[in-house]
DRENDO-1510 file (C-alpha; in Angstrom, 1 decimal, always signed):
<recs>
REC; n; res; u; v; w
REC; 1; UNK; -31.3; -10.0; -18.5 .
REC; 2; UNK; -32.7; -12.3; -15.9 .
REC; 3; UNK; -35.9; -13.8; -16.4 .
REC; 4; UNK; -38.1; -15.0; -13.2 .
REC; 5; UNK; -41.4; -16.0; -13.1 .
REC; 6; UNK; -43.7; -16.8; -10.1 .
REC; 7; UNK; -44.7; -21.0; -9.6 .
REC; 8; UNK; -47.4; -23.4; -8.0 .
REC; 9; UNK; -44.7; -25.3; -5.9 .
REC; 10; UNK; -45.5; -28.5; -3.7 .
REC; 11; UNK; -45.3; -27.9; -0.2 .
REC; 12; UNK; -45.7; -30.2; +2.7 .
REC; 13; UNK; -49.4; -29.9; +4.0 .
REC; 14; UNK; -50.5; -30.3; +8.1 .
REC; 15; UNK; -50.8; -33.9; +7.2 .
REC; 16; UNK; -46.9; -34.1; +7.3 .
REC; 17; UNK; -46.2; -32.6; +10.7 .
REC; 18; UNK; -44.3; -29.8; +11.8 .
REC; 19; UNK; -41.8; -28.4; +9.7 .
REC; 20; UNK; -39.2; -28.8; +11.5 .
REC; 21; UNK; -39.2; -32.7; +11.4 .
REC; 22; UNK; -39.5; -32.2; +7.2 .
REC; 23; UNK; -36.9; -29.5; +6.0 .
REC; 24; UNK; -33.2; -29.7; +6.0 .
REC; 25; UNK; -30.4; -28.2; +5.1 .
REC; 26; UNK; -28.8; -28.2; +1.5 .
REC; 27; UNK; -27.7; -32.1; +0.7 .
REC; 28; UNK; -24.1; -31.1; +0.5 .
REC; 29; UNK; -23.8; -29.7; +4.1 .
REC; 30; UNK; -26.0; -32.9; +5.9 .
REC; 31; UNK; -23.2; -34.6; +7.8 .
REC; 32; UNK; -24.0; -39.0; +8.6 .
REC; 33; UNK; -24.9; -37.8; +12.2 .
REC; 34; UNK; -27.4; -34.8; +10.6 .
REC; 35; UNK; -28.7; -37.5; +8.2 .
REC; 36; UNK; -29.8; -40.0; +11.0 .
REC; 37; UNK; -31.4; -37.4; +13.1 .
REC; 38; UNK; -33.4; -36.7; +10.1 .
REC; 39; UNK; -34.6; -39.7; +9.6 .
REC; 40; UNK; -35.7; -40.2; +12.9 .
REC; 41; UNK; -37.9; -37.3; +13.0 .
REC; 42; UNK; -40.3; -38.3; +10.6 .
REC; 43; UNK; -40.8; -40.8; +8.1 .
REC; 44; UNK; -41.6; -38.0; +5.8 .
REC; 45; UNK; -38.5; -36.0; +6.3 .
REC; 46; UNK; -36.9; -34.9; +2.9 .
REC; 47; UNK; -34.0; -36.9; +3.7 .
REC; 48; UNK; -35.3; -39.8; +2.1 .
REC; 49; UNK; -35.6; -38.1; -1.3 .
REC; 50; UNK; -32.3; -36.1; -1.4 .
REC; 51; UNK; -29.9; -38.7; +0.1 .
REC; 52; UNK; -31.1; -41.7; +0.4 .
REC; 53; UNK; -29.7; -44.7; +1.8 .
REC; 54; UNK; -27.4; -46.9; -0.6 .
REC; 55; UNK; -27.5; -50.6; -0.4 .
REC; 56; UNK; -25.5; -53.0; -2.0 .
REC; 57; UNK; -28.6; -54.6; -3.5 .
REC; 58; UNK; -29.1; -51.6; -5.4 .
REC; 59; UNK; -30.1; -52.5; -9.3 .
REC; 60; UNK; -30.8; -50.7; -12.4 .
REC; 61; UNK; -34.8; -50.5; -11.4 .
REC; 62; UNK; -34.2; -50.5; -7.3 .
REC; 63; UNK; -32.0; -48.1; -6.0 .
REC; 64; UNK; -31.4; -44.7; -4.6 .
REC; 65; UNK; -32.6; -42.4; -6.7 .
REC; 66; UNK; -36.0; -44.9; -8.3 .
REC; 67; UNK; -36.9; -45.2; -4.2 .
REC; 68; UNK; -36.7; -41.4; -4.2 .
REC; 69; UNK; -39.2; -40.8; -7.3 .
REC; 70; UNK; -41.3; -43.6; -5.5 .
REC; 71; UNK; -41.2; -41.4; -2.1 .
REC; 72; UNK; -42.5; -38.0; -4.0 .
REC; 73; UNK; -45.1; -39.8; -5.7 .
REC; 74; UNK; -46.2; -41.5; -2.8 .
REC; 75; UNK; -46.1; -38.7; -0.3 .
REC; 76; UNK; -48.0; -36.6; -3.2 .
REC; 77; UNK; -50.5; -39.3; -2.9 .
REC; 78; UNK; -51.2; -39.5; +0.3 .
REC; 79; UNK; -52.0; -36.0; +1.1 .
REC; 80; UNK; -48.7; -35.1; +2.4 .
REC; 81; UNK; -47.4; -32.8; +0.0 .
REC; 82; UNK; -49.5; -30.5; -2.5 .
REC; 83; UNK; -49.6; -28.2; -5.2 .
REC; 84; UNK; -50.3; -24.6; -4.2 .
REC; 85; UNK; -53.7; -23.7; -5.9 .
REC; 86; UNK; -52.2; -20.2; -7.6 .
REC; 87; UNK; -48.7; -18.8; -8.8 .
REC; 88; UNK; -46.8; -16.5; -6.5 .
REC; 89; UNK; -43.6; -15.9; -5.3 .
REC; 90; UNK; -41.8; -16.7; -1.9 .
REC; 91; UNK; -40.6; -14.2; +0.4 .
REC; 92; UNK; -38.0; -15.8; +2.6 .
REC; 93; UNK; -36.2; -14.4; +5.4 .
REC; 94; UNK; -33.8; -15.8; +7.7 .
REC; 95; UNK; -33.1; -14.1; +11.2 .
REC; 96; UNK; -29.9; -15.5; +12.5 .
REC; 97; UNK; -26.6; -14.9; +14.5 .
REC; 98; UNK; -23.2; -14.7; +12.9 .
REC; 99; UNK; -20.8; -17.5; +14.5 .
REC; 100; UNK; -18.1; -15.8; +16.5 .
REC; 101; UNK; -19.2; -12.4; +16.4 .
REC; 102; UNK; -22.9; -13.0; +18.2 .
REC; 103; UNK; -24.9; -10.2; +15.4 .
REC; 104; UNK; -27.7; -11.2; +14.9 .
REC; 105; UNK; -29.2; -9.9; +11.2 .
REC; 106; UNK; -31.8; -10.8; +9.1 .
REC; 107; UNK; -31.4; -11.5; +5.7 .
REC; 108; UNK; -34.5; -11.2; +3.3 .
REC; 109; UNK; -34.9; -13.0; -0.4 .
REC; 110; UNK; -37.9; -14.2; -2.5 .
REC; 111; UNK; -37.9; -17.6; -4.2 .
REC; 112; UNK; -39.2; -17.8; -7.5 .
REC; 113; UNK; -38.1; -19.3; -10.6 .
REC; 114; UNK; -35.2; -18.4; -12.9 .
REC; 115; UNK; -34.9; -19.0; -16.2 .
REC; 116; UNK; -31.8; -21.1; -17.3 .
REC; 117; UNK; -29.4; -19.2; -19.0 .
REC; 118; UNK; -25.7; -20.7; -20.5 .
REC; 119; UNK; -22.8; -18.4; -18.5 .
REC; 120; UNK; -21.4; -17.2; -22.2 .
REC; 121; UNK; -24.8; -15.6; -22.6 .
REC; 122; UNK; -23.6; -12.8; -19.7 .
REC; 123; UNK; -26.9; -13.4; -17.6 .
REC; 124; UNK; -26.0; -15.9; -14.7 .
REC; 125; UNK; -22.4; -16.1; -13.7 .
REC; 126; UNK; -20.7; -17.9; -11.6 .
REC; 127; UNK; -18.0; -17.7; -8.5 .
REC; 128; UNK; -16.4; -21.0; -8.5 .
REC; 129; UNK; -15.4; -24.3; -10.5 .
REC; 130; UNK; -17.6; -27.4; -10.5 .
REC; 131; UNK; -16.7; -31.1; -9.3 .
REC; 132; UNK; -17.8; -34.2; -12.0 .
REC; 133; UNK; -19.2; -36.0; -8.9 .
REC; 134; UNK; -21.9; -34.3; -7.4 .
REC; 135; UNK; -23.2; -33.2; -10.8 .
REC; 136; UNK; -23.6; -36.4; -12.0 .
REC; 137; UNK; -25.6; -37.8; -8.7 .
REC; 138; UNK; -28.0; -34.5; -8.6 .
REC; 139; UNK; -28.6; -35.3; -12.3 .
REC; 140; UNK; -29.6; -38.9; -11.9 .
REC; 141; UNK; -31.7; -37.5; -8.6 .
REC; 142; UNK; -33.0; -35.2; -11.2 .
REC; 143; UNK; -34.2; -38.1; -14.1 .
REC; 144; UNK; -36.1; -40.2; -11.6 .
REC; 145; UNK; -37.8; -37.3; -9.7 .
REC; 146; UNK; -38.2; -34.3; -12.1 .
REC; 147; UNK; -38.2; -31.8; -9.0 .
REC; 148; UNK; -36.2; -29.6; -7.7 .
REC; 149; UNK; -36.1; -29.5; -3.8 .
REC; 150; UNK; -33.7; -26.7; -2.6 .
REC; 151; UNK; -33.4; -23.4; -4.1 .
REC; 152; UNK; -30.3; -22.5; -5.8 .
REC; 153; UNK; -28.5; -19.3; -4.1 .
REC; 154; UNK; -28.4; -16.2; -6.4 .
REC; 155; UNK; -27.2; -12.4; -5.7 .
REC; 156; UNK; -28.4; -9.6; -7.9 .
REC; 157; UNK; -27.3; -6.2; -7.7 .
REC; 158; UNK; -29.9; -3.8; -5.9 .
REC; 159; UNK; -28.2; -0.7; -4.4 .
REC; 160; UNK; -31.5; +1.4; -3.5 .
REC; 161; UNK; -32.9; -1.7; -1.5 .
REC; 162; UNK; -36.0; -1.5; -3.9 .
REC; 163; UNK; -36.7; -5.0; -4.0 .
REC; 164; UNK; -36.0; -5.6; +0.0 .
REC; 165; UNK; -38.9; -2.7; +0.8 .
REC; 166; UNK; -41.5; -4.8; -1.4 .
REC; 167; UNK; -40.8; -7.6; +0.5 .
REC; 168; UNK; -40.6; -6.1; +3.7 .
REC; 169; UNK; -44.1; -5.0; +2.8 .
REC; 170; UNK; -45.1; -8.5; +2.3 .
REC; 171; UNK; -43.8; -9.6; +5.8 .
REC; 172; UNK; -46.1; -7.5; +7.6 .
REC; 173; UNK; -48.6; -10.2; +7.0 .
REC; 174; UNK; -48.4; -13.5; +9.5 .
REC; 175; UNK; -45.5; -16.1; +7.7 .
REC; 176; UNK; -46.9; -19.1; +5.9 .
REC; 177; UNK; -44.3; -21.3; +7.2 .
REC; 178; UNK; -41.9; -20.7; +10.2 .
REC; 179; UNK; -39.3; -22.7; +11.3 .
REC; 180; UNK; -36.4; -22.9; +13.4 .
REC; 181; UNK; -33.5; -25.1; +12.5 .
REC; 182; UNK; -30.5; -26.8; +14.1 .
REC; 183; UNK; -28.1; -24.0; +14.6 .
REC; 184; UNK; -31.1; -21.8; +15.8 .
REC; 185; UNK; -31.6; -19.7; +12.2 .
REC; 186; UNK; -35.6; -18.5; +12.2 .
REC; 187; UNK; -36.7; -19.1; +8.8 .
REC; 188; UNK; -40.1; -17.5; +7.5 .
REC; 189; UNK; -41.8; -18.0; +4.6 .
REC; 190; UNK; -44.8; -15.7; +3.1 .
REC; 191; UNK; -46.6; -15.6; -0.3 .
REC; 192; UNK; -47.3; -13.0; -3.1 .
REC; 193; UNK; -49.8; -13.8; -5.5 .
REC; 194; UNK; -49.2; -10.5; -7.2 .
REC; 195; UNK; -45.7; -10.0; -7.8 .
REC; 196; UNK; -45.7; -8.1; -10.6 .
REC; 197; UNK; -43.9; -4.9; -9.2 .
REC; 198; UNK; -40.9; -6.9; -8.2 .
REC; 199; UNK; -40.7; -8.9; -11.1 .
REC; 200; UNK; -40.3; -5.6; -13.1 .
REC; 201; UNK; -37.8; -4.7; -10.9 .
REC; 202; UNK; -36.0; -7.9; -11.5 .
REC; 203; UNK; -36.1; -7.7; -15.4 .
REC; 204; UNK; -32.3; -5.4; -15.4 .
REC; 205; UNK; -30.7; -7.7; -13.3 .
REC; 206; UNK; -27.7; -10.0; -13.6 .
REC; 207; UNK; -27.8; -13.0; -11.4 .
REC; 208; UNK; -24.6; -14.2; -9.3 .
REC; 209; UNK; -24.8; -18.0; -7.8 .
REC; 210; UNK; -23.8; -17.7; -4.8 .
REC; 211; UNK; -24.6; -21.3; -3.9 .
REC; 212; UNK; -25.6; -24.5; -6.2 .
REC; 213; UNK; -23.5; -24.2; -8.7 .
REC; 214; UNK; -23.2; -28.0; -9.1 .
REC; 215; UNK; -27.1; -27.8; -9.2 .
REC; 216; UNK; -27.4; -25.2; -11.4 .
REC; 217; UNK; -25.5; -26.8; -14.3 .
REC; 218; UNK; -26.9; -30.1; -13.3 .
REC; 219; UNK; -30.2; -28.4; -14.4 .
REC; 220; UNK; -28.7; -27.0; -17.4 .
REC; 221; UNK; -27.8; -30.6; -18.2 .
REC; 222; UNK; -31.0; -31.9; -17.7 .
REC; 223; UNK; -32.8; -29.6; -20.0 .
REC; 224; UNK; -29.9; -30.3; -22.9 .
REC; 225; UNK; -31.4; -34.0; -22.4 .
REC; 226; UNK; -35.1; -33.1; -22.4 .
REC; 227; UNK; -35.6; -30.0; -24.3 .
REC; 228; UNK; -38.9; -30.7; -25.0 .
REC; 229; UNK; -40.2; -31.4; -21.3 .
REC; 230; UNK; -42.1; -28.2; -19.7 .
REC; 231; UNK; -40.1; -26.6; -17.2 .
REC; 232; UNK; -36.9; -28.0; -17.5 .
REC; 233; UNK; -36.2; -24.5; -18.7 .
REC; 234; UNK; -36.2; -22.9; -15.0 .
REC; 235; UNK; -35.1; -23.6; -11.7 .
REC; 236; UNK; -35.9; -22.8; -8.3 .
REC; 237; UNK; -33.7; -20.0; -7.1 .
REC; 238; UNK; -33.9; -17.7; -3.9 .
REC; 239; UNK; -32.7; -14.3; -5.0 .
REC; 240; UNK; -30.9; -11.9; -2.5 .
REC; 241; UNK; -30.1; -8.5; -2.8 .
REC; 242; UNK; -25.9; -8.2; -2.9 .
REC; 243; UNK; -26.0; -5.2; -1.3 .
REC; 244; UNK; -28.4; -5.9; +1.8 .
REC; 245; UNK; -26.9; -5.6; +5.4 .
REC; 246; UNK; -28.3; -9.3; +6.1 .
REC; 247; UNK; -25.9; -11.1; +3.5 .
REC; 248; UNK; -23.0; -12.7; +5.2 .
REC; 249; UNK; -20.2; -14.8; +4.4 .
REC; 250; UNK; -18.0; -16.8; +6.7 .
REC; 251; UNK; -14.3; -17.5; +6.2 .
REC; 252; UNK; -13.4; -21.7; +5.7 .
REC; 253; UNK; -9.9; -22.1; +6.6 .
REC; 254; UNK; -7.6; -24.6; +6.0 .
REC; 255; UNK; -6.2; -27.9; +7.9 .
REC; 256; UNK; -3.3; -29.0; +6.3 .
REC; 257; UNK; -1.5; -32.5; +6.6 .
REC; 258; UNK; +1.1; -34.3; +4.9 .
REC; 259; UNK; +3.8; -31.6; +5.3 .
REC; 260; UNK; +7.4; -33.1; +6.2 .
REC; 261; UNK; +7.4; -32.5; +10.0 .
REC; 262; UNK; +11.0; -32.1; +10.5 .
REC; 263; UNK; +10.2; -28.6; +8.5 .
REC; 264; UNK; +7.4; -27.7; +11.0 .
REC; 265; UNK; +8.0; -24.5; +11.5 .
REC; 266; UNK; +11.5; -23.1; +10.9 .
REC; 267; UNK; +11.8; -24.2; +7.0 .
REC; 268; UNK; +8.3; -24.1; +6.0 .
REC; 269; UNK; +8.3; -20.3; +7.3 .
REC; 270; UNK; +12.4; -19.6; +6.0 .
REC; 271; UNK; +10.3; -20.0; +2.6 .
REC; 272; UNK; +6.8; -18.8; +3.4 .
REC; 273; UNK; +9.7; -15.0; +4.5 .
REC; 274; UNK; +10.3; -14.7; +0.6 .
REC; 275; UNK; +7.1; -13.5; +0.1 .
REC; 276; UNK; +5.5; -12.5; +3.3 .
REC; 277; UNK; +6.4; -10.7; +6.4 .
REC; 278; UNK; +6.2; -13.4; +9.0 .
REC; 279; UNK; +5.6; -12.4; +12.8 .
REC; 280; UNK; +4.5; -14.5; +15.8 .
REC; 281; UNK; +1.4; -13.2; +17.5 .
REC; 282; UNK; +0.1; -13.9; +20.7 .
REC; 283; UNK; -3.5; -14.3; +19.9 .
REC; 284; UNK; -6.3; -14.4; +17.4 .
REC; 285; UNK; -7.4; -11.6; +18.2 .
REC; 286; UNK; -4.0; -10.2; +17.3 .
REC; 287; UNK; -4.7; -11.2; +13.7 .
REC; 288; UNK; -8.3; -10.1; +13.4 .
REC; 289; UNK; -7.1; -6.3; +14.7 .
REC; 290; UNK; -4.6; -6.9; +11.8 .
REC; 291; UNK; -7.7; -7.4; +9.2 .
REC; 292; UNK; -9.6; -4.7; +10.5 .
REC; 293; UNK; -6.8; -2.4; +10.4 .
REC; 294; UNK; -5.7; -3.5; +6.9 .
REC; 295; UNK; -8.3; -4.6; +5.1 .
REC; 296; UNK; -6.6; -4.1; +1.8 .
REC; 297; UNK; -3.7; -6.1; +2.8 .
REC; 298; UNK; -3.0; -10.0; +2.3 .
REC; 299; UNK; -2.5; -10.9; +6.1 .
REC; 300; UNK; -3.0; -14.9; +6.6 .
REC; 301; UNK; -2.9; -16.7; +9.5 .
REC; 302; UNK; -0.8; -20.0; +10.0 .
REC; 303; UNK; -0.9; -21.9; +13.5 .
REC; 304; UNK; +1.9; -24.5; +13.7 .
REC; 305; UNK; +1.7; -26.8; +17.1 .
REC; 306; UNK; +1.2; -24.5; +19.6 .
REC; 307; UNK; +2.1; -21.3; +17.7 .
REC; 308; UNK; +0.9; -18.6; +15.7 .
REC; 309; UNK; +1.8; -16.7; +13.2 .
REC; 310; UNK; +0.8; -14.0; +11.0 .
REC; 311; UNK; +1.6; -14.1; +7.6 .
REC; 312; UNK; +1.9; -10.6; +5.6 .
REC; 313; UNK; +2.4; -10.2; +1.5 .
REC; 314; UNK; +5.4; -8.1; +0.6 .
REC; 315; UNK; +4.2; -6.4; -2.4 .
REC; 316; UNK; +1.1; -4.9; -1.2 .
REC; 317; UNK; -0.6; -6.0; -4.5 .
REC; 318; UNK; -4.5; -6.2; -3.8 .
REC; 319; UNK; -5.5; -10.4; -4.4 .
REC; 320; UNK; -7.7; -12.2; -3.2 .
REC; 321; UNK; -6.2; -14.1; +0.4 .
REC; 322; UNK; -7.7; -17.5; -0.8 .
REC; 323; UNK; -6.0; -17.2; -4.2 .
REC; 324; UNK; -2.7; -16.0; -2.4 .
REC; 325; UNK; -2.7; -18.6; -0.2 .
REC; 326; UNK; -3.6; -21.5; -2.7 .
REC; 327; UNK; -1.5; -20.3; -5.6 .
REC; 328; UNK; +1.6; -19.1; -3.3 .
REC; 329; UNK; +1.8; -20.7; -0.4 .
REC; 330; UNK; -0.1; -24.0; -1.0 .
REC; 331; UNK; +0.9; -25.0; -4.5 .
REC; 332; UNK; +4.1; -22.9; -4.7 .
REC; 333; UNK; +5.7; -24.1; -1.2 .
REC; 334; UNK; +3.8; -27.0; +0.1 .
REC; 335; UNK; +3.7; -28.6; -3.1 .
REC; 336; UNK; -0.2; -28.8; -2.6 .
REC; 337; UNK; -1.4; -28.0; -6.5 .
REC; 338; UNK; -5.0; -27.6; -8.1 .
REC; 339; UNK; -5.7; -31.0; -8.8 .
REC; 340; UNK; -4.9; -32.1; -5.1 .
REC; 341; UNK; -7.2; -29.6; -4.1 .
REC; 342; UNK; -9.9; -30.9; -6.0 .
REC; 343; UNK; -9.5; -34.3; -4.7 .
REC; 344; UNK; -9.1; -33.0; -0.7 .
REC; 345; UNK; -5.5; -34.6; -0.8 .
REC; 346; UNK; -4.3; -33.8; +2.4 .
REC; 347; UNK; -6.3; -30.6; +2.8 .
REC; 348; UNK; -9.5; -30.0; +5.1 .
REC; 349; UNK; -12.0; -27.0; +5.3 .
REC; 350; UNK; -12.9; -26.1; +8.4 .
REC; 351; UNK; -15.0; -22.8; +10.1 .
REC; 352; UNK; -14.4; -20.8; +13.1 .
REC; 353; UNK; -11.0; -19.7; +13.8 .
REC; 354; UNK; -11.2; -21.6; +17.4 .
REC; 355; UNK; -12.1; -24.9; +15.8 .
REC; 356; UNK; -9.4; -24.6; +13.3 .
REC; 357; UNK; -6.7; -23.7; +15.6 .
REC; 358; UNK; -7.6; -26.6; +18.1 .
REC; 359; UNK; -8.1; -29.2; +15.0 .
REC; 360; UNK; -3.6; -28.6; +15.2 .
REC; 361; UNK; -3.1; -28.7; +19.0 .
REC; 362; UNK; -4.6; -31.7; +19.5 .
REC; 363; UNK; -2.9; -33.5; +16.2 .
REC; 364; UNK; -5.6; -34.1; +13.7 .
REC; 365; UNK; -3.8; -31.3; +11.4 .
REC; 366; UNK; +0.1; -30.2; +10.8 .
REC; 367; UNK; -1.0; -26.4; +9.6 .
REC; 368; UNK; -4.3; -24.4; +10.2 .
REC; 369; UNK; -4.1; -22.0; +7.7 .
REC; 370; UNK; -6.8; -18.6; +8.9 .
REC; 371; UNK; -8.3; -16.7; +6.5 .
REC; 372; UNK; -10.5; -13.8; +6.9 .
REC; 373; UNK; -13.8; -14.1; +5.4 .
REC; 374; UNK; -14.1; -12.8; +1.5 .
REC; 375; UNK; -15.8; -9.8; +1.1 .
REC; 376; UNK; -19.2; -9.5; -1.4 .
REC; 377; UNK; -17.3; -6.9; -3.4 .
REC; 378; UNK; -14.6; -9.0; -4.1 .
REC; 379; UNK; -17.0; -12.0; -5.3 .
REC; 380; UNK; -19.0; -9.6; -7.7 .
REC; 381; UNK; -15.9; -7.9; -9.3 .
REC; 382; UNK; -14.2; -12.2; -9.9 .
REC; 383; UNK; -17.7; -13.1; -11.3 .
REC; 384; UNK; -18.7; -10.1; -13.1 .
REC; 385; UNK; -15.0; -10.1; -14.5 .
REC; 386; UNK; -15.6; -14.0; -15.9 .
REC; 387; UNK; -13.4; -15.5; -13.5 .
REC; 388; UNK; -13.8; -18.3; -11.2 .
REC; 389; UNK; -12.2; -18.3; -7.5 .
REC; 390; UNK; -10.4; -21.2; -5.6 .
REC; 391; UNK; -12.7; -23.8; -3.9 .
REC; 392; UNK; -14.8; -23.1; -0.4 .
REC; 393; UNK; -13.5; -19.1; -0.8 .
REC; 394; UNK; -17.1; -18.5; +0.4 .
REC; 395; UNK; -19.6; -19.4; +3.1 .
REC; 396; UNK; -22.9; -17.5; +2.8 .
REC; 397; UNK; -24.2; -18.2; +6.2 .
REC; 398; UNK; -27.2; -19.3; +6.7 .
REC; 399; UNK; -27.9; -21.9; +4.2 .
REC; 400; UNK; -31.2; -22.1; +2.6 .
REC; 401; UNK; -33.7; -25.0; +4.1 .
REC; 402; UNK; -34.8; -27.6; +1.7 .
REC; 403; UNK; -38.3; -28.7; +1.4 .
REC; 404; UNK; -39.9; -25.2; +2.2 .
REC; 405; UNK; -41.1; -24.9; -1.4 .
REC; 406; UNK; -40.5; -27.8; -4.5 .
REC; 407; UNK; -40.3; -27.4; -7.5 .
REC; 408; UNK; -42.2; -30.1; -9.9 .
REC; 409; UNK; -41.4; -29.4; -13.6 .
REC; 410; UNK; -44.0; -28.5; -15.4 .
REC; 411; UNK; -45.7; -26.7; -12.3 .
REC; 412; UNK; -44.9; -23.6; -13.3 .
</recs>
């Protein structure tokens, strides 16, 4: 089963400034505005490592990722960032409010490191597919800096809350780190230098990525390449109970363009009615009613123009919505198949059921299609199963800052 182990990690020291001009959030979610603001907060923000700028004057021995092994070394030093003094392990919570709703919850995890395991080997499994792309850029991020700076996202399967008491335990104590970040999460950091009661408790568990799975077989990459070089074995992984009430997960809907317009609505929904029940609605909150009073039903949500309408499957078959929609309605019907997906051919993803709904009254899309959010249950049965769902079926919400703790191999 999983193996995890505690680790010296480089942190940023007073030297750098306060953490909030340093961390940021995962590379993959730092839009060109959130990049700049970065950048302008300190010249030591993590942004300079983990998306540097391009230039066309980039060569072979000066270019993104060399100036990024250049920047760790450098900061290292200078004093800015240092190795902890003595193993432990990380707990990490992060008090924030759900978009839409206004709950505000807490979710609680520890960041340690995981051992590296292949998914055929029934340890580590995974939720979704993988893009060439953004494998092959963390990997060459990976080569020139031999450091991992964000945590991969993993779920384990704790029922009794075992784990989440030990750490409560440990947050009693004044946080090492405390930060508030741009769309007002708290996140708080502690240390425990003797973790071996909740290591024990880890050594039954099977591990779920919830997010990094680029990342995660990036790493697995890297250590085919160097199997020889310490660490290279593990990763840095924040592990979160499945089961606690803090765990969250956003819907990402839709935005569709491309569509023949002089279909919009009547024949796209004459075909949509073989399958589905289709029904205009007056509102949103017409269609989230629906989802709370039928959870086990596939009910999407299509807005066309200035319309609504809620889409309801015939055969009362329990699927996943996401796989309905993209198998059914998006490949079958719109033509939209698995290989446009991959390459965002005239499909967008989008969150909040407001956002998406305006993005097609004011033009920018033909279709919003509205999805309620997938459930945990749902991921863990897909992944434990060995299957894989479609794209963006999952937002765990918050994401998990980068920066608060590094991983350097071979400071384990």
């Amino acid at each position: 089963m999983a193996q995890v182990y505690p680790f010296q990690p480089l942190r940023y020291t007073e030297k750098a400034g306060p953490p909030e001009n340093l961390l940021t959030q995962p590379y993959d979610k730092i839009s060109p505005a959130m990049r700049s603001r970065y950048l302008s907060l300190s010249p030591y923000n993590l942004v300079r490592i983990i998306l540097g700028e391009q230039s066309p004057a980039d060569t072979a021995s000066d270019n993104v990722y060399t100036r990024a092994g250049a920047h760790l070394k450098n900061w290292i030093a200078a004093g800015v960032m240092k190795r902890d003094n003595e193993p432990g392990i990380f707990p990490y919570f992060q008090e924030f409010t759900v978009p839409d709703t206004g709950e505000r919850l807490v979710r609680k995890g520890f960041i340690g490191l995981g051992r590296l395991e292949e998914y055929a080997a029934g340890v580590i499994y995974r939720h979704e597919q993988t893009l060439s792309g953004p494998k092959k850029d963390r990997l060459e991020l990976l080569r020139h800096t031999h450091a991992h700076f964000g945590q991969l996202f993993m779920l384990y399967p704790d029922p009794t809350g075992a784990i989440d008491q030990l750490l409560d335990q440990a947050a009693l104590a004044s946080p090492i780190t405390e930060v508030t970040d741009e769309y007002g999460a708290i996140h708080r950091l502690w240390k425990i230098t003797s973790p071996d009661s909740i290591l024990r408790c880890m050594a039954d568990k099977k591990l779920l990525i919830a997010d990094g799975h680029h990342r995660y077989e990036t790493a697995l990459a890297f250590h085919k390449e160097n199997p020889g070089l310490a660490g290279a074995d593990r990763v840095m992984m924040t592990f979160v109970n499945m089961h606690s009430p803090g765990l969250k997960i956003l819907a990402t809907h839709r935005l569709v363009n491309g569509v023949d317009a002089a279909s919009l609505p009547d024949g796209f929904l004459g075909k949509v009615a073989n399958d589905f029940q289709v029904a205009e609605i007056e509102s949103l909150a017409r269609l989230q009613q629906s989802w709370a009073a039928e959870p086990g039903s596939t009910i999407l949500g299509a807005a066309i123009g200035t319309r609504i309408f809620q889409l309801t499957e015939r055969s009362g078959r329990r699927e996943l919505d996401v796989r309905v929609l993209h198998e059914r309605v998006l490949g079958g019907i719109l033509g939209i198949g698995e290989q446009a997906v991959r390459d965002e051919k005239h499909l967008r993803y989008i969150r909040g059921l407001e956002t998406a709904v305006d993005e097609v009254r004011k033009g920018a899309a033909q279709i919003a299609f509205l999805l309620k959010p997938t459930c945990i249950q749902q991921v863990a049965e897909t992944s434990f199963a060995g299957g894989v769902m479609p794209q963006k079926s999952t937002d765990f919400y918050p994401k998990l800052l980068s920066g608060l703790t590094i991983y350097s191999l071979g400071d384990s």
